[in-house]
FIDRENBA-808221 format. One line per 3 residues: number of its first residue (from 1); their letters; for each residue x, y, z of N, C-alpha, C. Coordinates in Angstrom, 1 decimal. Layout:
NUM	a	X/Y/Z/X/Y/Z/X/Y/Z  ...;
***
This chain:
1	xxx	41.4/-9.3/-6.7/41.2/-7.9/-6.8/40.5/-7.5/-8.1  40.9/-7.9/-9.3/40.3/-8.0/-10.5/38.7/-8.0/-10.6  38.6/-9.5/-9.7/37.5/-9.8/-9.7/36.5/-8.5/-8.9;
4	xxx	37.3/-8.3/-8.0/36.3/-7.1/-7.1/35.8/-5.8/-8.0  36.9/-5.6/-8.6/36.9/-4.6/-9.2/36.0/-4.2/-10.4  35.9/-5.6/-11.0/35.0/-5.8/-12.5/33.3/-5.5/-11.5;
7	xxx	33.2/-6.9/-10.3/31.7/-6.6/-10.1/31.4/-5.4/-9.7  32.2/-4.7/-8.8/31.7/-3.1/-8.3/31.7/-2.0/-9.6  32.5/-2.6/-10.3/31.9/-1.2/-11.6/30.4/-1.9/-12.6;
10	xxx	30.6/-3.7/-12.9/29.3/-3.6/-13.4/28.0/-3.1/-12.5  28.2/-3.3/-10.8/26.8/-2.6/-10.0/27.1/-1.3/-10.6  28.3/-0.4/-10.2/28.2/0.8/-11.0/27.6/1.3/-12.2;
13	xxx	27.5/0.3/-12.9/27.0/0.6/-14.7/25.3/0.4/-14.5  25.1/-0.8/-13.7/23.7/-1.0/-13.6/23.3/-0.2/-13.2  23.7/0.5/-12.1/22.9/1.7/-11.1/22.8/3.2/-11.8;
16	xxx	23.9/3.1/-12.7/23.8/4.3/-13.4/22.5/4.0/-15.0  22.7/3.2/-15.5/21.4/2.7/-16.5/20.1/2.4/-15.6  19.8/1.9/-14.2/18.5/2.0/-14.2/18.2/3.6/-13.7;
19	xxx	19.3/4.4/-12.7/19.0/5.5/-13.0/18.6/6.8/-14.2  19.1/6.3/-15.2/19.1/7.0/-16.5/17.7/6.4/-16.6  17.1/5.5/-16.7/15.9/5.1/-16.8/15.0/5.6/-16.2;
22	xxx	15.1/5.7/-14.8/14.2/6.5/-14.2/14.0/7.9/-14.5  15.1/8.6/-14.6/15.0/9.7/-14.8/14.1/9.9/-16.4  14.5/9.2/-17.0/13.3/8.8/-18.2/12.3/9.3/-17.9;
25	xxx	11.6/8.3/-17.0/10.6/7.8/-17.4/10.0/9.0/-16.0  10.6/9.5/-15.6/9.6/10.9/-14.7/10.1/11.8/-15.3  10.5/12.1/-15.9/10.6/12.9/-17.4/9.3/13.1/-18.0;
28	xxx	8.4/12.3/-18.1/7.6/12.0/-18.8/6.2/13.1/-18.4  5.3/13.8/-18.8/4.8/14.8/-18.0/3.4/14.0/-18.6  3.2/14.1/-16.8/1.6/13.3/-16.7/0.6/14.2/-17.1;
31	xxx	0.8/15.2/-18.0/-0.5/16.1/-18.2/-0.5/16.1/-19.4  0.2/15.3/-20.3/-0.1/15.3/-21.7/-0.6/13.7/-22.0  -1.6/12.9/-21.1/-2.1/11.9/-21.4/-3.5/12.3/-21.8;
34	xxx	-4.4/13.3/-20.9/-5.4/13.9/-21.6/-5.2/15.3/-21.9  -6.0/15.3/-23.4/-5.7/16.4/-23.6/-6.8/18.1/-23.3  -6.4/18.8/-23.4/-7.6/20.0/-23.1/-9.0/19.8/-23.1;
37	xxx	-8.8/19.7/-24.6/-10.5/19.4/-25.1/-11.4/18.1/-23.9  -10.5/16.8/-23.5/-11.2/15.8/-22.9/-11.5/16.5/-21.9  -10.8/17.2/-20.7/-10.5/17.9/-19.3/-11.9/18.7/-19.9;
40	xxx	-12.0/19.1/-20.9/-12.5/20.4/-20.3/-14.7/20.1/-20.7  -14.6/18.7/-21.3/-16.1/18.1/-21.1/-16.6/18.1/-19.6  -15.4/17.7/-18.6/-15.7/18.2/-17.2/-15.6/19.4/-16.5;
43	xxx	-15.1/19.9/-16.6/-14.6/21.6/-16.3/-15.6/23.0/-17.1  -16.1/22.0/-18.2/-16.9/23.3/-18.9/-15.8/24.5/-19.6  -16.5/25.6/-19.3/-15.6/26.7/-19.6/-14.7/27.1/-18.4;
46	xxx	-14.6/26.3/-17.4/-13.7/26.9/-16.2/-12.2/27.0/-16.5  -11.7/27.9/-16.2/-10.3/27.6/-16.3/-9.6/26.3/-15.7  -8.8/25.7/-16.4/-8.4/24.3/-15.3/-6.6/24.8/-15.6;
49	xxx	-6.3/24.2/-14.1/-5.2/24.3/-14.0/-4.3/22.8/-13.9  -3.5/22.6/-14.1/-2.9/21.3/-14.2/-1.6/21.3/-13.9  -1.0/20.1/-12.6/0.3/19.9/-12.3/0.5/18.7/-12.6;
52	xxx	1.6/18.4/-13.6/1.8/17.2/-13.7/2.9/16.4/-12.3  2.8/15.3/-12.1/4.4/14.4/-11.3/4.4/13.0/-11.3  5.3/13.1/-10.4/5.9/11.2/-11.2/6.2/10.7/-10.0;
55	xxx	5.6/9.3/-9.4/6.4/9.1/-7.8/7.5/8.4/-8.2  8.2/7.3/-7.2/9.1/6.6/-7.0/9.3/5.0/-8.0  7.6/5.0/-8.2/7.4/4.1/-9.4/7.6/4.1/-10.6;
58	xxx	7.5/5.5/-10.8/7.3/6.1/-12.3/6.3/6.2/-12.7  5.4/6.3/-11.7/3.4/6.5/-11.9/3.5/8.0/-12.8  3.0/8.1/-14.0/2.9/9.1/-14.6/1.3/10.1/-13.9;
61	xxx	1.5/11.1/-13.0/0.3/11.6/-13.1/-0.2/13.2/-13.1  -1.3/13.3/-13.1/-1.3/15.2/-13.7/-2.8/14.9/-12.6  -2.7/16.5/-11.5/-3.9/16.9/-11.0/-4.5/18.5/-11.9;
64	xxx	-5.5/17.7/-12.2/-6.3/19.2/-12.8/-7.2/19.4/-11.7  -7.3/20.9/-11.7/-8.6/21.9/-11.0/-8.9/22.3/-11.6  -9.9/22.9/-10.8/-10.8/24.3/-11.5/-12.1/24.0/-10.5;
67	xxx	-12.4/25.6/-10.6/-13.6/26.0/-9.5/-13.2/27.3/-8.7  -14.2/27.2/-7.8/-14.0/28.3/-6.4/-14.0/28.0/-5.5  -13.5/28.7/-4.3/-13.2/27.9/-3.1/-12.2/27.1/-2.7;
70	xxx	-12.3/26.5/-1.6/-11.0/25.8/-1.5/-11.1/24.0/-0.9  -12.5/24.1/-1.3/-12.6/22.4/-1.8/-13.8/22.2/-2.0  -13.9/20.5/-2.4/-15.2/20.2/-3.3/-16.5/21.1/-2.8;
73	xxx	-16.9/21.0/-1.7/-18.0/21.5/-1.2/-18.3/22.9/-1.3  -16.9/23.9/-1.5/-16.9/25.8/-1.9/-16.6/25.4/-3.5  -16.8/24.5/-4.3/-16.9/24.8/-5.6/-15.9/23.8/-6.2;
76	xxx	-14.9/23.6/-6.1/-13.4/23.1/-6.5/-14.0/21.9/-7.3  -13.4/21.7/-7.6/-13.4/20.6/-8.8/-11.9/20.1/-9.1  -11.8/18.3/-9.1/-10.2/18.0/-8.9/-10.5/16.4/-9.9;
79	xxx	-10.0/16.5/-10.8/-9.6/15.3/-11.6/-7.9/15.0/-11.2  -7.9/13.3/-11.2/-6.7/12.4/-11.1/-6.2/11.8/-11.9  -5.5/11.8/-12.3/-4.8/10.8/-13.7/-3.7/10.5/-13.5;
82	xxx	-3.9/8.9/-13.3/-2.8/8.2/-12.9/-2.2/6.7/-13.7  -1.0/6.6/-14.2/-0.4/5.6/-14.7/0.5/5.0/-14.9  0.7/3.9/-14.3/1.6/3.1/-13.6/1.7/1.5/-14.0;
85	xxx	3.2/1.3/-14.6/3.8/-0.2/-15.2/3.1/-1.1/-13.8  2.2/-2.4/-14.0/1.1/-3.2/-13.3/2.5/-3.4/-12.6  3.4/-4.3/-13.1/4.7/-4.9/-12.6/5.5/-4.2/-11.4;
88	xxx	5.2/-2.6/-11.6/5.7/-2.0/-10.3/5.0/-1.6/-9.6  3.6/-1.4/-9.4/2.5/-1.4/-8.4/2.3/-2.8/-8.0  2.3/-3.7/-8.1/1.7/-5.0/-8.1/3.1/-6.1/-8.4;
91	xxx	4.1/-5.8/-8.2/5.5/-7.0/-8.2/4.8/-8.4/-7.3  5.3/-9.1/-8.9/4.9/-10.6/-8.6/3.7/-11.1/-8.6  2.8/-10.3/-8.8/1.0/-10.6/-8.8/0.9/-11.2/-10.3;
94	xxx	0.1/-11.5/-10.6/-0.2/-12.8/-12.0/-1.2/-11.5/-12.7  -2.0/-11.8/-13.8/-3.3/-10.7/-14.3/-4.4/-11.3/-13.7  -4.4/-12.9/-13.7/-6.1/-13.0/-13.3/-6.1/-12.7/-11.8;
97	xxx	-4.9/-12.3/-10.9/-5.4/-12.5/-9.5/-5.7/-10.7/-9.7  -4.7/-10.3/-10.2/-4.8/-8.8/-10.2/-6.7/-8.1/-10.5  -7.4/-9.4/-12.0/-8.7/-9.1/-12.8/-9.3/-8.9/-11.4;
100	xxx	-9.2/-10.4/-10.9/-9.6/-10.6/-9.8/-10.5/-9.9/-9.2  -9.0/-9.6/-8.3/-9.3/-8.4/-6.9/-9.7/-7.5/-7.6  -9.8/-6.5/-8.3/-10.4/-5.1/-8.9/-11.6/-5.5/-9.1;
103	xxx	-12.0/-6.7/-9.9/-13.8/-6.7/-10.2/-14.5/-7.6/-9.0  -13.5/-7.6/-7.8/-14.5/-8.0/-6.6/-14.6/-6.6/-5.5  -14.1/-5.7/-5.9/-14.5/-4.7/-5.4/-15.9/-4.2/-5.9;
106	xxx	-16.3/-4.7/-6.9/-17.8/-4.1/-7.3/-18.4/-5.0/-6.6  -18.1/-6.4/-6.5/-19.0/-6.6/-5.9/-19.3/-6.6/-4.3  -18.7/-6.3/-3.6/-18.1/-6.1/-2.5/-19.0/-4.6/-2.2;
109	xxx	-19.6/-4.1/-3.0/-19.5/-2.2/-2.7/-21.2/-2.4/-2.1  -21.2/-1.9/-1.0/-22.6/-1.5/-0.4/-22.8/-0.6/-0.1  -24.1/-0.3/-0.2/-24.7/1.4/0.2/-24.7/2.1/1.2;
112	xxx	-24.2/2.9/1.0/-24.4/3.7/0.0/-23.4/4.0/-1.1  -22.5/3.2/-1.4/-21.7/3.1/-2.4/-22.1/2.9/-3.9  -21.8/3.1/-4.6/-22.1/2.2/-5.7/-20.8/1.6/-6.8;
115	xxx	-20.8/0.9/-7.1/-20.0/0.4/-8.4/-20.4/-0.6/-9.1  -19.3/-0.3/-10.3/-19.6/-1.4/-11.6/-18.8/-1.2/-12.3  -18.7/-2.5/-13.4/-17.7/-3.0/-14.2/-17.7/-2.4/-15.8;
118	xxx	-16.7/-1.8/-15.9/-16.7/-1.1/-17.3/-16.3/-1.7/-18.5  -16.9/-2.1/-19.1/-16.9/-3.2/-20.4/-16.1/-3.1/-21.7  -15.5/-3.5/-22.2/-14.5/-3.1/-23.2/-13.4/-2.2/-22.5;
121	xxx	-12.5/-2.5/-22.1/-11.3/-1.5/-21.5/-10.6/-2.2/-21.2  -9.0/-2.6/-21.9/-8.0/-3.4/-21.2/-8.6/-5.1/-20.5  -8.2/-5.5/-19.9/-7.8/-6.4/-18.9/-9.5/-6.6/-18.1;
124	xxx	-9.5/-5.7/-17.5/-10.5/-5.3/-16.9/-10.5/-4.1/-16.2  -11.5/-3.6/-16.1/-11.7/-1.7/-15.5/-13.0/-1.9/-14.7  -12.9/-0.8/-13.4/-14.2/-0.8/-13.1/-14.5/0.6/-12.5;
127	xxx	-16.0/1.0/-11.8/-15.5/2.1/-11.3/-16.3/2.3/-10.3  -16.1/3.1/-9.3/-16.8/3.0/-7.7/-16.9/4.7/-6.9  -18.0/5.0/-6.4/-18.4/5.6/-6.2/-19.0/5.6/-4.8;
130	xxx	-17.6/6.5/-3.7/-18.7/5.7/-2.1/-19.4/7.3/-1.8  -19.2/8.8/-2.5/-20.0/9.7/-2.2/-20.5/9.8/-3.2  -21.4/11.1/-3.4/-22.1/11.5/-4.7/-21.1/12.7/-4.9;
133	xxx	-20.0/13.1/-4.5/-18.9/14.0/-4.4/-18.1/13.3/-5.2  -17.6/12.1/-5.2/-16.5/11.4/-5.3/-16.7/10.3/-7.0  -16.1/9.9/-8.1/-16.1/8.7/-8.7/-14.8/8.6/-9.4;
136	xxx	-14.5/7.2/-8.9/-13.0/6.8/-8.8/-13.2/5.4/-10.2  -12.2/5.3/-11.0/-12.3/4.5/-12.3/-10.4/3.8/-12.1  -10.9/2.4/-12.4/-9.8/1.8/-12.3/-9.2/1.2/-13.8;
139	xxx	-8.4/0.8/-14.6/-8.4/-0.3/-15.0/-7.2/-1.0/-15.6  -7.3/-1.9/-15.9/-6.0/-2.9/-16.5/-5.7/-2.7/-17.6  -4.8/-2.3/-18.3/-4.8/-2.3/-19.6/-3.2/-2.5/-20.2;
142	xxx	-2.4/-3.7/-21.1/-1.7/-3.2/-21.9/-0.5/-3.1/-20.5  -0.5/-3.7/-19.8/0.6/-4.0/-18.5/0.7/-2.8/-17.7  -0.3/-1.7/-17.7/-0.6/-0.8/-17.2/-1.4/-1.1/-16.0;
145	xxx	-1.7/0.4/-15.0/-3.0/0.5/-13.9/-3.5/2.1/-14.5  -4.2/2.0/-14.6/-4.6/3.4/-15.0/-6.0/3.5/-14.1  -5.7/5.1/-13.5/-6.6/5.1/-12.4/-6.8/6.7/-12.8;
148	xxx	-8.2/6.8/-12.6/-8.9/8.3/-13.0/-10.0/8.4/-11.5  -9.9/9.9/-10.4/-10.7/9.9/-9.9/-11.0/11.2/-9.9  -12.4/11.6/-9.7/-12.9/13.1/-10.0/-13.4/13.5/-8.3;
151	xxx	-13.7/14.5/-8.4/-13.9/14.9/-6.8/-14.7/16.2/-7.4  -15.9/16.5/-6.9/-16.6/17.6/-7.4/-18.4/17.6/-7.1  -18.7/18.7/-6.7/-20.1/18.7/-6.2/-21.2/18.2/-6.7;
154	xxx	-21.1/17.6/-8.1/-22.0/16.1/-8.9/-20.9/15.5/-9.4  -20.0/14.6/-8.6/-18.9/14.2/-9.5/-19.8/13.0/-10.0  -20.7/12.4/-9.1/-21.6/10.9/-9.5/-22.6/11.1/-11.1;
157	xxx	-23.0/12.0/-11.0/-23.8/12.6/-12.3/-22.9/12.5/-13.3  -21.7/12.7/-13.3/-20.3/13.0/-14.1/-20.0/11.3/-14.7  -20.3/10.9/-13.7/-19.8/9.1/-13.9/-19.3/8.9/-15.7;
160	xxx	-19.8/9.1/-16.3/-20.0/8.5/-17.8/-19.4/9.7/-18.3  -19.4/10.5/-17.8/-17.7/11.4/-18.6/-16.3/11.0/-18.4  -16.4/10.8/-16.7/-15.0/10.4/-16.6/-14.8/8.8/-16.9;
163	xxx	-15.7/8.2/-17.4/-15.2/6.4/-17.7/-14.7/6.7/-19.2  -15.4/8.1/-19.8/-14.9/7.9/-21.1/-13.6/8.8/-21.0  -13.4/9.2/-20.3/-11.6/9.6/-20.1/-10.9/8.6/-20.0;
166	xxx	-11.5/7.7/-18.8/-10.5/6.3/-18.9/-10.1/5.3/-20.1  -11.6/5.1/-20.5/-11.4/4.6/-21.9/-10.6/5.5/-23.1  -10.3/6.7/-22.9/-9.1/7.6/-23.8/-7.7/7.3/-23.5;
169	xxx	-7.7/7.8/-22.2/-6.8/7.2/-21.6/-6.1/5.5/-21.7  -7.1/4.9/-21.8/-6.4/3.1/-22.0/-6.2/2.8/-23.2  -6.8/3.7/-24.3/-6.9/3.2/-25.5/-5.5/3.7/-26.1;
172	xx	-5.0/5.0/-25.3/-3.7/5.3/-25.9/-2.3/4.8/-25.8  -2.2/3.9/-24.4/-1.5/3.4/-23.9/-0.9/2.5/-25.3;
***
């Protein structure tokens, strides 16, 4: 009886400390990873609006807008900011298989796609592009996944704004 009693309260104790932890860590508001000034190299003078949230992982992430309309093609404009412990996206994967797979998606990408590998960032980063609407930036950094994707009527032109968000992004980590 003893015995039963001790293990059902240490699961009790554990369940209540990883809980306290999670609640941590989505506590955490995914919209203070970039800050105004970065957001707004993309956005211009638009007003941007931003919702931060947190999933089941504890993926810290914040969606900014701004524009007219009611999606990319009437104006809109939508940056993603996403980050997430490698270990809970990816349970049990190693780093090189993880380098891996991400920098064989560049090469993997056909046209009308484009991608490529972003040099100095973490682990490894890359970023891919399958519309002229769309550029999505991945990378490894610091036991992290940090993922940035833009959606917007030259989001491709944009490319080299949003990798240097990522690179903000990885460096703060």
């Amino acid at each position: 009886m003893k015995t039963t009693t001790f293990v059902v309260g240490a699961m009790l104790g554990t369940v209540g400390v990883l809980g306290a932890a999670l609640a941590a860590e989505k506590s955490a508001d995914g919209c203070s990873i970039l800050n105004a000034a970065e957001v707004q190299t993309l956005a211009g003078s638009a007003k941007v609006d931003a919702t931060p949230s947190t999933d089941a992982l504890g993926t810290r992430s914040c969606q900014y807008k701004w524009g007219t309309g009611a999606n990319v093609q009437g104006g809109k404009s939508y940056l993603n900011v996403n980050v997430t412990e490698t270990s809970k996206a990816f349970p049990g994967m190693d780093a090189a298989t993880l380098r891996e797979s991400l920098l064989a998606r560049v090469k993997m990408a056909q046209p009308p796609a484009l991608a490529g590998v972003i040099n100095g960032v973490g682990d490894a980063a890359t970023w891919e592009s399958n519309a002229p609407i769309r550029v999505e930036t991945t990378a490894f950094a610091k036991g992290k996944v940090v993922a940035l994707s833009f959606e917007s009527l030259d989001a491709r032109g944009q490319k080299d704004r949003v990798v240097a968000l990522l690179k903000a992004v990885a460096g703060r980590l």
